[in-house]
Backbone as CSV, one residue per row, in Angstrom:
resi,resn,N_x,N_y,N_z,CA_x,CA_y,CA_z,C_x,C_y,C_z
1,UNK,14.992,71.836,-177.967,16.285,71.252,-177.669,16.359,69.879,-178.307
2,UNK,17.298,69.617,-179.387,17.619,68.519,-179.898,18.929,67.521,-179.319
3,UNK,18.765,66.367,-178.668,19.485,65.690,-178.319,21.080,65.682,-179.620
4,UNK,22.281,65.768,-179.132,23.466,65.645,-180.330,23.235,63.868,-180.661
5,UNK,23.651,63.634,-181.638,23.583,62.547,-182.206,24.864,61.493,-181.348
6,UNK,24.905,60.322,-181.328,25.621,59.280,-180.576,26.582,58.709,-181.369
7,UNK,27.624,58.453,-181.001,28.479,57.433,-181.464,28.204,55.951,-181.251
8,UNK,28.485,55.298,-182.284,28.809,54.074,-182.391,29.895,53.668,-181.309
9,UNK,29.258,52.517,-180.721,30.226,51.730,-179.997,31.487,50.829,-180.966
10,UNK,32.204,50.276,-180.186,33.537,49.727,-180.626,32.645,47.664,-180.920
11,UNK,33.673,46.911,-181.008,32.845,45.691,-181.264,32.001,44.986,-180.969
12,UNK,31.074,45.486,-179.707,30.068,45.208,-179.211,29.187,45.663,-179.529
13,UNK,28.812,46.796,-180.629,27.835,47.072,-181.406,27.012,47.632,-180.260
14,UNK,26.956,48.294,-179.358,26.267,48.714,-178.750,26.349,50.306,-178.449
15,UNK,24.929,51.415,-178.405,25.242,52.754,-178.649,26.188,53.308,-177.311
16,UNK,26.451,54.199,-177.519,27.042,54.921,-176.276,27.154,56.147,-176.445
17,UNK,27.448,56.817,-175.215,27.235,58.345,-175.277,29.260,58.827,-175.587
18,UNK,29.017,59.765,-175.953,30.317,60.272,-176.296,31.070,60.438,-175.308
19,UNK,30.187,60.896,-174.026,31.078,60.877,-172.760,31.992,59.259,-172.492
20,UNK,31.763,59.008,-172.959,31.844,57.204,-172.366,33.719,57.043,-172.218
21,UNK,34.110,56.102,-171.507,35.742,55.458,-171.720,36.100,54.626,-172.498
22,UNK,37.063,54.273,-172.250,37.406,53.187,-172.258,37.454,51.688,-172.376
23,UNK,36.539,50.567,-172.874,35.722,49.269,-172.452,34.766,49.651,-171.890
24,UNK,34.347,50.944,-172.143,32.892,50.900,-171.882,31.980,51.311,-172.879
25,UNK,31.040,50.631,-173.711,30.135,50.641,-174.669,29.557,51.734,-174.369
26,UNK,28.397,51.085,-173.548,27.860,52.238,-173.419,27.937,52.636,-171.661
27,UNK,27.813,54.035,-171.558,28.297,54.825,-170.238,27.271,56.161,-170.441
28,UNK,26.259,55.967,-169.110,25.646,56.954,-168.564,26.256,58.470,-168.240
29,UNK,25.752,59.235,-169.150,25.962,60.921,-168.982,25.846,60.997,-167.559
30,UNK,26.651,61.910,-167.017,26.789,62.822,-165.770,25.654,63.529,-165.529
31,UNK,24.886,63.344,-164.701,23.785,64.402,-164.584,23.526,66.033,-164.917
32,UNK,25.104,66.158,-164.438,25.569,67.641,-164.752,26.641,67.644,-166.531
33,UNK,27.059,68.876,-166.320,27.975,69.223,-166.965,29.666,68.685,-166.467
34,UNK,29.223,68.672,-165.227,30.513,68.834,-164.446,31.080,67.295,-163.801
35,UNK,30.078,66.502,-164.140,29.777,64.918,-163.453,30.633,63.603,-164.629
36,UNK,30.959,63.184,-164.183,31.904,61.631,-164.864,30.962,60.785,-165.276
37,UNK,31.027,60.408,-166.827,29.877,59.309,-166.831,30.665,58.184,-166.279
38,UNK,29.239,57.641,-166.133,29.377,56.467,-165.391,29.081,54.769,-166.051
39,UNK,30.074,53.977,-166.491,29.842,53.026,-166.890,28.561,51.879,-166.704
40,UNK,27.698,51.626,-167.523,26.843,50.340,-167.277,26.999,49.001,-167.998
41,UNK,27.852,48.896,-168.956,28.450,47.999,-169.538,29.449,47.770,-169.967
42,UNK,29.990,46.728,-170.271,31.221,47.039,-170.616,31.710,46.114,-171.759
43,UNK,32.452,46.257,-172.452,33.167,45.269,-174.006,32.996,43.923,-173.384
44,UNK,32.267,43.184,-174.647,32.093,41.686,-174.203,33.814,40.672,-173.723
45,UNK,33.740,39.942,-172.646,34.689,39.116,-172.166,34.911,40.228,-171.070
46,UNK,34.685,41.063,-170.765,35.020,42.138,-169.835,33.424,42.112,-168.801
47,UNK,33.841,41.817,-167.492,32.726,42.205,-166.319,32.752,43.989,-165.938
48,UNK,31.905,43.945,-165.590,31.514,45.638,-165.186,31.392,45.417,-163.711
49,UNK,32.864,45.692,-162.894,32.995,45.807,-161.049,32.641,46.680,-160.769
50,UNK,31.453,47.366,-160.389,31.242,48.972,-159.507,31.153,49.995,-161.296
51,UNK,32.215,50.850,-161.479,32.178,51.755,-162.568,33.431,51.869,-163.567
52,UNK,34.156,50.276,-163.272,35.376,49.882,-164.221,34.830,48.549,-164.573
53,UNK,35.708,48.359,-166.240,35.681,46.873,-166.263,36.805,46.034,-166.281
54,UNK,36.778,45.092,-166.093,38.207,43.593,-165.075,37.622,42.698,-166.238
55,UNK,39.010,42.281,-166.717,39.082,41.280,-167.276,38.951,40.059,-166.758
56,UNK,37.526,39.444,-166.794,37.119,38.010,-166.299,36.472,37.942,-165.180
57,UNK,35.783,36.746,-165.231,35.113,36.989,-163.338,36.183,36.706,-162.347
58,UNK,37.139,36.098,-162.671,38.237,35.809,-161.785,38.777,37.102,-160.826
59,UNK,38.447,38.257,-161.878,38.821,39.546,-161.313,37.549,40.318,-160.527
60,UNK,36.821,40.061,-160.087,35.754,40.289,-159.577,36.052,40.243,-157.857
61,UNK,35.921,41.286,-157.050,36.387,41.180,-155.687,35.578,40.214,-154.551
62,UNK,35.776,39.830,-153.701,35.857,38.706,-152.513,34.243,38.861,-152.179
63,UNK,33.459,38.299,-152.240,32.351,38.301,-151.770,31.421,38.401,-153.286
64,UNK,31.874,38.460,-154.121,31.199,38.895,-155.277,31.846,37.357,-156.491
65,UNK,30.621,37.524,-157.452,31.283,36.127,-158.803,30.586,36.928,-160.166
66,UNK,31.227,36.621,-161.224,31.335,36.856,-162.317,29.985,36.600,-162.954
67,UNK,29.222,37.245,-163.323,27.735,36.233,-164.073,28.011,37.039,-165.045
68,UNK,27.794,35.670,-166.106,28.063,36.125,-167.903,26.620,36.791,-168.063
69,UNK,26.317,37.697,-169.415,24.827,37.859,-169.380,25.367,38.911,-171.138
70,UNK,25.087,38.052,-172.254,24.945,38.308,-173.073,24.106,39.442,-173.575
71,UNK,22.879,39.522,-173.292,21.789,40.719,-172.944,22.138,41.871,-172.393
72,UNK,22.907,41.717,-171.119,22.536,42.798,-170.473,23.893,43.064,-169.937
73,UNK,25.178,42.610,-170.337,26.702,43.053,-170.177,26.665,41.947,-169.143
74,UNK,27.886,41.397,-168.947,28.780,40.519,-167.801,28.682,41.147,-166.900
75,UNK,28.870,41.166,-165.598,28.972,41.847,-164.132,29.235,41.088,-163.486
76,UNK,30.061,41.513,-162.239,30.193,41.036,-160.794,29.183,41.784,-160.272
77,UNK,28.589,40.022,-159.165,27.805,40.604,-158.656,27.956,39.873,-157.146
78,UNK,27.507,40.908,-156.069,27.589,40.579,-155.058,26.609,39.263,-154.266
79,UNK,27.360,38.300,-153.665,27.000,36.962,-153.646,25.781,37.379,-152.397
80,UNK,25.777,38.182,-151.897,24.272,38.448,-151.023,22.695,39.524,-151.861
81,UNK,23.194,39.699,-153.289,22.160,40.281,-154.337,20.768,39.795,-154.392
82,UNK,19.736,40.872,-153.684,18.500,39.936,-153.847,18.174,39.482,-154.719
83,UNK,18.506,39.553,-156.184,18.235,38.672,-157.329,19.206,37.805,-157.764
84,UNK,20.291,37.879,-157.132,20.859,36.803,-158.186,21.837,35.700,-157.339
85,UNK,21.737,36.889,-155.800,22.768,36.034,-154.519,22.072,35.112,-153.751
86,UNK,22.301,34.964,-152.706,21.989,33.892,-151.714,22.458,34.971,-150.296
87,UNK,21.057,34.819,-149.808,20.983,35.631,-148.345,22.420,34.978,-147.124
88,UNK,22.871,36.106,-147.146,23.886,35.761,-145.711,24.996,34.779,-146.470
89,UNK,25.062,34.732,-147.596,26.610,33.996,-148.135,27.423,35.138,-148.060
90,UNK,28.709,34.402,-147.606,30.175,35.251,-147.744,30.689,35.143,-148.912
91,UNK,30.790,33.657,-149.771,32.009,33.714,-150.677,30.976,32.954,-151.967
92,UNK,30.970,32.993,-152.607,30.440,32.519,-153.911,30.584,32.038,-155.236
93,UNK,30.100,31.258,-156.377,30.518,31.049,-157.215,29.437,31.185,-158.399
94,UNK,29.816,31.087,-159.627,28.590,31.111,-160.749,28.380,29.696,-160.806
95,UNK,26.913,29.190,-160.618,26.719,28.443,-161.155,25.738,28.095,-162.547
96,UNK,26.599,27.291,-163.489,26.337,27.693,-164.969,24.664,27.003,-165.313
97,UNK,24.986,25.884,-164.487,23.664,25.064,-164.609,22.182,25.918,-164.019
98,UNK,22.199,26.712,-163.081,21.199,27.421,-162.535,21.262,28.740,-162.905
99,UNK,22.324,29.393,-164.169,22.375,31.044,-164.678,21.995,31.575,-162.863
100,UNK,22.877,31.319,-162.475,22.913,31.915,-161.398,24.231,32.052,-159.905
């Protein structure tokens, strides 16, 4: 069994599977046949919320902040995240000085 060959992503130069959408580079195959891929990144200036991407961290929902991440796609991330939140915060912000 030979894997089908991949498409090129759009200006983010990054691979993706053919299943993929919309602002999303690259997007995880469905386990099945029958399954929705599922976004893990998304077009640079664009955060990745849950399995869509929102233009800006501004758009990022209530409890959650925008962290830029050149490497590894933009995301909202939830302000109680054992890596990147603060235990027992409600509301949050990026701070640029601590990439965090």
């Amino acid at each position: 069994f030979r894997a089908a060959p991949q498409a090129r992503g759009p200006a983010a130069q990054h691979w993706k599977q053919p299943v993929g959408g919309v602002n999303h580079p690259d997007a995880a195959p469905g386990a099945r046949a029958d399954k929705v891929a599922t976004c893990t990144r998304c077009q640079e200036q664009k955060y990745l919320k849950g399995n869509e991407c929102v233009d800006g961290a501004s758009n990022c929902d209530q409890g959650q902040f925008g962290k830029p991440d050149a490497d590894k796609g933009n995301r909202c991330v939830s302000c109680t995240d054992q890596t990147d939140g603060v235990t027992d915060c409600e509301t949050c912000e990026y701070n640029a000085a601590l990439a965090r």
